[in-house]
C-alpha positions in Angstrom: 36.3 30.8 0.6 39.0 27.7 0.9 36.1 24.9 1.7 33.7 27.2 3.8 30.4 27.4 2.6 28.1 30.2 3.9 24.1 29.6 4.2 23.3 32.0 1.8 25.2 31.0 -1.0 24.0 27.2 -0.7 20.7 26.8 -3.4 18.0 24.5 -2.6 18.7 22.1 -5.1 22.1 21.2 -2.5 19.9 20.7 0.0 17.9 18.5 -2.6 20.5 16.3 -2.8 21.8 15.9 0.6 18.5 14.9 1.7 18.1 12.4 -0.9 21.3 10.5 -0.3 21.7 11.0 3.9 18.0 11.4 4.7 19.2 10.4 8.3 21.9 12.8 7.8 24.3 10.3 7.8 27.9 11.0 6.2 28.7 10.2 2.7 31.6 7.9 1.7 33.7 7.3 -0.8 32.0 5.0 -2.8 28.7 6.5 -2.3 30.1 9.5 -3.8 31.7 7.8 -7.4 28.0 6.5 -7.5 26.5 10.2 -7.3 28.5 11.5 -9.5 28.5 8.8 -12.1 25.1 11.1 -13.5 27.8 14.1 -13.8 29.5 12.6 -16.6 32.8 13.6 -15.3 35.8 11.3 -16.0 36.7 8.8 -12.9 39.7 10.8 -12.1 38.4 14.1 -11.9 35.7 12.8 -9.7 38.7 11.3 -7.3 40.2 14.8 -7.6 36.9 16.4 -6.7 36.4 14.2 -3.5 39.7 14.8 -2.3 39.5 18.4 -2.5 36.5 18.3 -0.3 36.9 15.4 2.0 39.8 17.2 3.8 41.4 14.1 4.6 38.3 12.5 6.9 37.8 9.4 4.8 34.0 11.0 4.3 32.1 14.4 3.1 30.3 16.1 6.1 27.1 17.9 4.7 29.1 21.1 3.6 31.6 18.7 2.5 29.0 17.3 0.0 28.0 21.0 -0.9 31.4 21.9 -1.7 31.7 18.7 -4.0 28.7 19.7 -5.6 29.8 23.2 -6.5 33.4 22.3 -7.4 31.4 19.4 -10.0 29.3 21.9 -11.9 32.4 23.8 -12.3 34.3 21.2 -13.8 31.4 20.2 -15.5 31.9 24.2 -17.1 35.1 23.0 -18.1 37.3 25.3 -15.5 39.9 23.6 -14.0 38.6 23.1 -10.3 41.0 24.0 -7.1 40.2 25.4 -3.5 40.6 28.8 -4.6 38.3 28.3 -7.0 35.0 28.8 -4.9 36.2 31.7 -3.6 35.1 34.0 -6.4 31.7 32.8 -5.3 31.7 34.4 -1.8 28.5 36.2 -1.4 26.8 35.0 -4.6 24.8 31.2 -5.1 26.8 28.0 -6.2 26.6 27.0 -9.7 24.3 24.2 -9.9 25.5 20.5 -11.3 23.7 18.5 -13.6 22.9 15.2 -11.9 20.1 14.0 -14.4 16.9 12.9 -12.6 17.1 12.9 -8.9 14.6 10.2 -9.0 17.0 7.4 -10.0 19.4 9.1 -7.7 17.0 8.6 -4.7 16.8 4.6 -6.1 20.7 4.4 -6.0 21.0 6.0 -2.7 18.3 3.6 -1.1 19.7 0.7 -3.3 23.0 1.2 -1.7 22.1 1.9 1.7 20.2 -1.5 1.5 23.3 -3.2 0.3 25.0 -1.8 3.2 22.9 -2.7 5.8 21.0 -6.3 4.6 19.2 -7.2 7.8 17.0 -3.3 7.9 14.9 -2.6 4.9 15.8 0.3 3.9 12.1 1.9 3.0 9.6 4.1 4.8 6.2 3.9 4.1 6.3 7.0 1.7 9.0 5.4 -0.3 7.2 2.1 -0.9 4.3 3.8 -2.3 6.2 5.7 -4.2 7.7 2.7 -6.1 4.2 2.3 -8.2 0.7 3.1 -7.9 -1.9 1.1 -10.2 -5.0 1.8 -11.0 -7.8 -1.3 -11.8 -10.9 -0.2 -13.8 -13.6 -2.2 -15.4 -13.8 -2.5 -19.3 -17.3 -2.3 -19.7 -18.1 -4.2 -22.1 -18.2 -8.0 -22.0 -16.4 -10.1 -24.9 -17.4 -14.0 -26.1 -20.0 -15.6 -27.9 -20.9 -18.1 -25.1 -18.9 -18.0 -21.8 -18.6 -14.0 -21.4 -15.3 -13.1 -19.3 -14.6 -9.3 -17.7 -11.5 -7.2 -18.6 -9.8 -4.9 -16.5 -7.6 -2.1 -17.9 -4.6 -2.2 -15.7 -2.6 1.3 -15.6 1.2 1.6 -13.8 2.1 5.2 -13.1 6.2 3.9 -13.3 6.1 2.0 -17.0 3.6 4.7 -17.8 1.6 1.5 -19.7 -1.9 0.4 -19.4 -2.8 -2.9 -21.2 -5.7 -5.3 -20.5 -5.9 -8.4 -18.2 -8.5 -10.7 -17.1 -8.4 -12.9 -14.1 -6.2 -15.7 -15.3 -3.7 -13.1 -16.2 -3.6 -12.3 -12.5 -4.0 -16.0 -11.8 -0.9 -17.1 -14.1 1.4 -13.9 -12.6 0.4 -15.1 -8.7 1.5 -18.7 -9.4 4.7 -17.7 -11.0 5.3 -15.1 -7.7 4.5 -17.8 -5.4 7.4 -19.7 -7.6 9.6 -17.1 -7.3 9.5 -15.8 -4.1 8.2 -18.5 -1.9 9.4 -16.5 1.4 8.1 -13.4 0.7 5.2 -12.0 1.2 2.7 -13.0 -1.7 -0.9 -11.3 -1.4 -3.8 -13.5 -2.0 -6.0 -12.8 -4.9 -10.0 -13.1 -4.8 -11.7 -16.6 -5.6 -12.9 -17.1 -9.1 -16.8 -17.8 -9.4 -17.4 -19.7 -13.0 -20.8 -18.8 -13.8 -23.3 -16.4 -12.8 -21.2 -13.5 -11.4 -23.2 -10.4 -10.6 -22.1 -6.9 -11.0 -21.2 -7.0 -7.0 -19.1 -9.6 -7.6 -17.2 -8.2 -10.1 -16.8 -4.9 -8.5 -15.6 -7.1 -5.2 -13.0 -8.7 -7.3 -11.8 -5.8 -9.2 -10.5 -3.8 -5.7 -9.2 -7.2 -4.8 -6.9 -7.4 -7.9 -6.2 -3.6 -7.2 -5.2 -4.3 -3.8 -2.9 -7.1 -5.1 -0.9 -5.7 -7.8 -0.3 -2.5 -5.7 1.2 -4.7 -2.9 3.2 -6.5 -5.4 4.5 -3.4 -7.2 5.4 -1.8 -4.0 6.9 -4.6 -2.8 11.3 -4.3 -2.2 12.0 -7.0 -4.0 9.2 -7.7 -6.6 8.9 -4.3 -8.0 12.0 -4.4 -10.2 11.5 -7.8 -11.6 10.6 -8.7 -15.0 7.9 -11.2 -14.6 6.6 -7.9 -13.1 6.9 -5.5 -15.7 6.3 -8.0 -18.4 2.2 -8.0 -16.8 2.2 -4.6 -16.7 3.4 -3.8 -20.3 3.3 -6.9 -22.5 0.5 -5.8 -25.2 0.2 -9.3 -27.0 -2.9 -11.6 -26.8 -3.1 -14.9 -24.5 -1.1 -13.0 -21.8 -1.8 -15.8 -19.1 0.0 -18.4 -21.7 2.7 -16.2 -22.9 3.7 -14.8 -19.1 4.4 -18.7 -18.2 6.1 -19.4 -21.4 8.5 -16.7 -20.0 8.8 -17.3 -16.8 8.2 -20.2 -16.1 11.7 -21.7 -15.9 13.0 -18.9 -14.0 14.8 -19.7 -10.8 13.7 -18.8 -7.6 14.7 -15.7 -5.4 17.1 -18.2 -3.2 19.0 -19.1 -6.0 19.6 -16.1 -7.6 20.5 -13.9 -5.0 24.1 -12.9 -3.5 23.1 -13.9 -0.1 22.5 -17.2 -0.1 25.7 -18.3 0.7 26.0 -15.9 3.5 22.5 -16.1 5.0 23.6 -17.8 8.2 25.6 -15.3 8.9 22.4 -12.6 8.7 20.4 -14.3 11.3 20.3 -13.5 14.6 20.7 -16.3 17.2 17.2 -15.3 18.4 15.7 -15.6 15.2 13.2 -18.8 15.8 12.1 -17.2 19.5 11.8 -13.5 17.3 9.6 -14.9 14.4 7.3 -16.3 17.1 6.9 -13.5 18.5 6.0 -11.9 15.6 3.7 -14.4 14.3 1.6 -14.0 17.9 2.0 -10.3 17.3 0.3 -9.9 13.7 -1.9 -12.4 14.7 -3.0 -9.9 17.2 -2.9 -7.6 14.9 -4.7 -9.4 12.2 -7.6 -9.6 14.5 -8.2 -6.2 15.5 -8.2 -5.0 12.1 -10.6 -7.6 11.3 -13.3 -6.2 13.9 -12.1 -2.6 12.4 -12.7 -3.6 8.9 -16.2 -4.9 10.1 -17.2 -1.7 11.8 -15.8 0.3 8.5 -18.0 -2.1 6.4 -21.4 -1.1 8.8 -20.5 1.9 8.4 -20.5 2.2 5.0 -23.7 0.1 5.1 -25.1 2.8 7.1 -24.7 6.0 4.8 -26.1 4.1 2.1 -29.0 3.0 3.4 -29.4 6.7 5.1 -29.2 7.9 2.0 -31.6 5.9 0.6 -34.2 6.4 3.3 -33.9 10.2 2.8 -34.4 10.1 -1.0 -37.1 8.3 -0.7 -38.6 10.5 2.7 -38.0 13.2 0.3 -39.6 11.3 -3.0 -42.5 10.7 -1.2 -43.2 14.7 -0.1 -42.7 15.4 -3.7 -45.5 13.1 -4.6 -47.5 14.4 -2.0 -46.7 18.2 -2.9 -47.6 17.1 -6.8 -50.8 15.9 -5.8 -53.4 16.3 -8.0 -56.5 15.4 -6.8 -58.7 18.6 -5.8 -59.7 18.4 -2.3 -63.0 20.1 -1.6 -64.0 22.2 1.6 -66.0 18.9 2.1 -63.1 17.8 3.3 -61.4 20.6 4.9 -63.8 22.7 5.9 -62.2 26.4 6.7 -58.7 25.1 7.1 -55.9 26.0 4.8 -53.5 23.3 6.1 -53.0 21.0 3.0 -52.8 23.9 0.7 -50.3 25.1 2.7 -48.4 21.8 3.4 -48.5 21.0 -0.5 -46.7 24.1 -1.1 -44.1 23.2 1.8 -43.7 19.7 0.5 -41.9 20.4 -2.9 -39.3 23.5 -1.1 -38.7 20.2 2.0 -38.5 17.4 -0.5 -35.2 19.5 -1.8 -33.5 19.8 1.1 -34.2 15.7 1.5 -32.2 15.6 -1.9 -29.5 17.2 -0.4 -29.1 15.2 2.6 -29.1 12.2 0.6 -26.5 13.5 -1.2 -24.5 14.4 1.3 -24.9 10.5 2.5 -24.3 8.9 -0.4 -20.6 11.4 -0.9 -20.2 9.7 2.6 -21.1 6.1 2.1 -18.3 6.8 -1.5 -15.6 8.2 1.0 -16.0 5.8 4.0 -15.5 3.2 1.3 -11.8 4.8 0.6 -11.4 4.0 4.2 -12.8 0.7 4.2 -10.2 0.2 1.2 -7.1 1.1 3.3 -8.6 -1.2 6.2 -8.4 -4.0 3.4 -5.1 -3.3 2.1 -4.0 -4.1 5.5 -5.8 -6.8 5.8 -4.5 -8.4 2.8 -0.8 -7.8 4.1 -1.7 -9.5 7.5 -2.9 -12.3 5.7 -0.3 -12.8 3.3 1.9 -13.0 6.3 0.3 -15.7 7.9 0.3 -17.5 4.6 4.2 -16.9 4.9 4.8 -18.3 7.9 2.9 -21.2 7.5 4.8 -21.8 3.9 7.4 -21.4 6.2 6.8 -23.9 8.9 5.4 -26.7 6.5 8.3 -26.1 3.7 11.8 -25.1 4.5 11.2 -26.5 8.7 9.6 -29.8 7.7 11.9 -30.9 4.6 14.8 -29.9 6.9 13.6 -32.0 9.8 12.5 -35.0 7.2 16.1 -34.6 5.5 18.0 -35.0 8.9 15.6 -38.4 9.7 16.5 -39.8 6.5 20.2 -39.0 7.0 19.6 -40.9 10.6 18.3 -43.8 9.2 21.0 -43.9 6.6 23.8 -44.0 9.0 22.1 -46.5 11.3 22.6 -48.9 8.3 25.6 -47.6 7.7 26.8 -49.3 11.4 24.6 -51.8 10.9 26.1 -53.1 7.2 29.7 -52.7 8.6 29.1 -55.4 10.9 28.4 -57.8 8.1 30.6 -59.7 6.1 32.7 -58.6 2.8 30.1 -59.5 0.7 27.9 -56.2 1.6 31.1 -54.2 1.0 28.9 -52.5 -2.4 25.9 -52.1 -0.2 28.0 -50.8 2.5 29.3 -48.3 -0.5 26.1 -47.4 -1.9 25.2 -46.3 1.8 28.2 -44.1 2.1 27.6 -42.4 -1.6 23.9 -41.8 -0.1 25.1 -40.0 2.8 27.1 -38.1 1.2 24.3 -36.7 -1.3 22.0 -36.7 1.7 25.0 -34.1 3.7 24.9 -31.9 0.4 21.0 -31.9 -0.2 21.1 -30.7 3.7 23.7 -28.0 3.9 21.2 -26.5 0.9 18.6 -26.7 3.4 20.2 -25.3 6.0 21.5 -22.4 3.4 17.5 -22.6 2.4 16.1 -22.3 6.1 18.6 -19.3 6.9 17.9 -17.3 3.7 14.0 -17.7 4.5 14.4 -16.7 8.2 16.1 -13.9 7.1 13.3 -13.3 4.4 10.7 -13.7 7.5 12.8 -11.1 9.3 12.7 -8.5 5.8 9.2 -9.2 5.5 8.6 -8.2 9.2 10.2 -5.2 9.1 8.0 -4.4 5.7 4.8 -5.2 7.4 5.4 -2.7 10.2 6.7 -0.1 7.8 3.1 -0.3 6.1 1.8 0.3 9.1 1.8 3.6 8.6 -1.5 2.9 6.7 -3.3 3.2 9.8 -2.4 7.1 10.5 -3.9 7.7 7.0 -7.2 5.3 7.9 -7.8 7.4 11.0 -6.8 10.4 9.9 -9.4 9.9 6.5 -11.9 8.5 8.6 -11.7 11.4 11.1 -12.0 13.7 7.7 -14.9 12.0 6.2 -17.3 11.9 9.5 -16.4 15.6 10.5 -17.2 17.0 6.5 -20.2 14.8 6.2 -21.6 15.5 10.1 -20.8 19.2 9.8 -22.8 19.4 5.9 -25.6 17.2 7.5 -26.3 19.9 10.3 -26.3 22.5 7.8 -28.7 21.2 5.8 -30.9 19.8 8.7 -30.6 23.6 10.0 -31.2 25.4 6.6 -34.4 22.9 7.1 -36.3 23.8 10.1 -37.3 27.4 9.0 -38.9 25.6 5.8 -40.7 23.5 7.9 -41.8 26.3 10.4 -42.9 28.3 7.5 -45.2 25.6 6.2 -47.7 26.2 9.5 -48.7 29.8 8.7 -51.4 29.0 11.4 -49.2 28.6 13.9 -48.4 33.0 14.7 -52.5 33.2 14.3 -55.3 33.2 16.7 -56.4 35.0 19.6 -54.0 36.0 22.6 -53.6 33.4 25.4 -52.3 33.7 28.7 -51.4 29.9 28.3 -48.2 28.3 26.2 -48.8 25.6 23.9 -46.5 22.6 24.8 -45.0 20.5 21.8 -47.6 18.4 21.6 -50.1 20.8 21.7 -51.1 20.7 25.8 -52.3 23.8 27.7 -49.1 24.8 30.0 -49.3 27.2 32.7 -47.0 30.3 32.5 -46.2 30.1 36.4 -46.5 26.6 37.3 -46.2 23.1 35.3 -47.4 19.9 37.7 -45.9 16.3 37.3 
């Protein structure tokens, strides 16, 4: 076989693999290849051995390249002593299969590294980011306190497999340490704390808010890995708001902890202050369209509920009449059969009613998904346009206020040296200033790089989650087609129940005349206007 792979003897699990670390079919490299195989357990030199045998002297693996790697890994892995010849006594038959542990925390290494490799793209699609967490926010019922009652929420993370309880100043403490920590990111607001009196609307308003939030933050690039992060979602101890800051508190933040600090200037484009303007005018575009959206998903949700309401109670109200009890006498009705007749209708029509408000109410419940996607989006807008105002009246104006206090230290600085020797420690003291004022600004500069290239990240994550919107209209499109298309139904299993109810209406002597639909003589051959 001598480095040839065929199709049919490649198994899916190669193909597993290749896709998770080149999903844009890129080539694999050296180093990206001692990280893969650092799950084999195969000593660093065999490893080397196994990439040279199936790099064929390119400096990279092309896709069969990788397969062959693969193959000649489980075999080592079987303890065989692994050459070219080797694979040949596979011709015809499938490729052993290595074991890699969990492709999972492959996928993370691969999009780790690819992110490390190319700093100014972010490195995630859409399905990737929500893949990082998902959270669910429910409501404890029950309210705890003697005097001032407070709400818990049962917060659940599908990664740390944890669910522990939080109230709001849980969320409150973790937002003010995020804000802390990663002042040019984006940082979701959370929903406005109401003291006293706060109605079971309310509450329900603020719990998707707090869902909303945590699942940005946990699907966030940066955030998601951090411990302040995990410590909310897993820390099972009481007074969580007191013991997060106790933890955190003193932590530094993301600027000056990270590798690319120093080298931030060299990240941003020389376009950068004309592109984030841009930007800014484009989500704020943006931000205003989904606004109307979110308003028209809101009335629409509005709208199912009250349908549904108005057809329960159309239909409560023929069951009433169709449970009538009072005897009406022939007094009142002389000959006719009609309310005998419509009673009996009444209960079989105040059904179908039931059904159709139903059917509104699953509609109202499923429109309200939408509206929650419409929201999420929202709240990423916003945060955004939190961002770049932190940015423009932090990192921009202590810059600018840093370089006009450096200005007026060096106008006294020509000023004093025209004086006599007597201001020669004045004259020093300047110089000492200036020099402390040149450090404190080169951090700023360092500071105002690292954020424009943070506004640049944060961008590029905004318009990744973008992809929210196919799944808004593609949902919405789903919920009005189920819930039109069971609404005619039931309207149409309907009108023979209300035909059947006038058992009058086949009876009576022959007429060469039609009755119109509101009961007027019409002529068979003519009809006047």
């Amino acid at each position: 076989m001598s480095g040839d792979l065929t199709l049919g003897s490649v198994p899916p699990f190669y193909r597993e693999v290749y896709e998770i670390v080149c999903p844009n079919q890129e080539q694999v490299d050296q180093d990206l290849f001692v990280q893969l195989l650092v799950k084999s357990s195969l000593p660093k030199p065999k490893v080397i051995q196994i990439w040279e045998l199936a790099d064929n002297k390119q400096g990279f693996l092309t896709r069969n390249g990788l397969y062959k790697a693969l193959a000649l890994t489980a075999l080592a892995q079987q303890g065989k002593t692994i050459s070219d010849q080797l694979l040949g006594s596979f011709s015809g038959q499938e490729l052993p299969k290595p074991t890699l542990g969990d492709l999972s925390d492959l996928k993370y290494m691969s999009m780790r590294l690819r992110r490390e490799r190319s700093p100014n793209l972010l490195g995630f699609s859409y399905q990737e980011l929500c893949d990082l967490d998902t959270i669910k926010v429910e409501l404890v019922p029950e309210k705890k306190g003697l005097i001032l009652k407070h709400v818990e929420y049962e917060v659940t993370s599908q990664k740390y497999r944890s669910t522990v309880l939080r109230r709001y100043n849980d969320f409150l403490s973790l937002h003010e340490l995020l804000l802390n920590r990663y002042p040019y990111r984006l940082v979701p607001r959370l929903p406005p704390k109401k003291m006293m009196g706060a109605n079971r609307e309310f509450i329900e308003h603020r719990r998707k808010c707090l869902k909303r939030f945590i699942n940005l933050v946990s699907r966030h690039p940066q955030m998601h890995g951090d411990n302040l992060l995990k410590f909310f979602l897993t820390f099972t101890g009481s007074e969580t708001h007191h013991k997060i800051k106790e933890s955190f508190r003193g932590s530094p933040d993301e600027f000056m902890a990270s590798n690319l600090a120093s080298t931030a200037k060299d990240l941003v484009p020389m376009d950068t202050v004309s592109q984030m303007k841009n930007s800014r005018e484009h989500i704020n575009i943006l931000y205003a369209s989904v606004t109307r959206m979110k308003e028209v998903a809101e009335k629409m949700v509005l709208r199912a509920t009250g349908y549904a309401s108005d057809m329960l109670q159309f239909g409560r109200e023929l069951g009433a009449l169709g449970n009538d009890s009072i005897n009406v006498s022939s007094w009142a009705t002389g000959s006719s059969q009609n309310w005998k007749n419509l009673q009996t209708g009444f209960k079989q029509v105040a059904v179908e009613y039931s059904l159709i408000a139903d059917t509104a109410s699953d509609e109202a419940a499923d429109s309200d998904k939408v509206l929650e996607k419409l929201s999420i989006l929202m709240d990423l807008l916003q945060a955004y346009k939190d961002l770049s105002e932190r940015h423009e009246k932090g990192v921009v104006q202590d810059h600018q206020k840093a370089l006009q206090k450096m200005s007026q230290y060096k106008k006294k600085m020509v000023s004093a040296s025209g004086q006599t020797t007597g201001e020669a420690a004045a004259l020093e003291q300047l110089e000492q200033k200036i020099l402390q004022q040149e450090s404190q600004i080169a951090n700023m500069e360092n500071r105002n790089h690292f954020s424009q290239h943070c506004m640049q990240m944060e961008t590029q994550l905004v318009h990744t989650n973008l992809d929210i919107v196919y799944e808004i209209l593609s949902q919405m499109s789903s919920v009005q087609s189920k819930a039109h298309t069971e609404l005619g139904k039931v309207w149409s299993n309907l009108i023979p129940k209300v035909n059947s109810m006038n058992k009058t209406q086949s009876s009576g002597p022959s007429s060469p005349t039609e009755t119109s639909p509101v009961g007027s003589p019409v002529n068979n051959k003519t009809m006047a206007f």
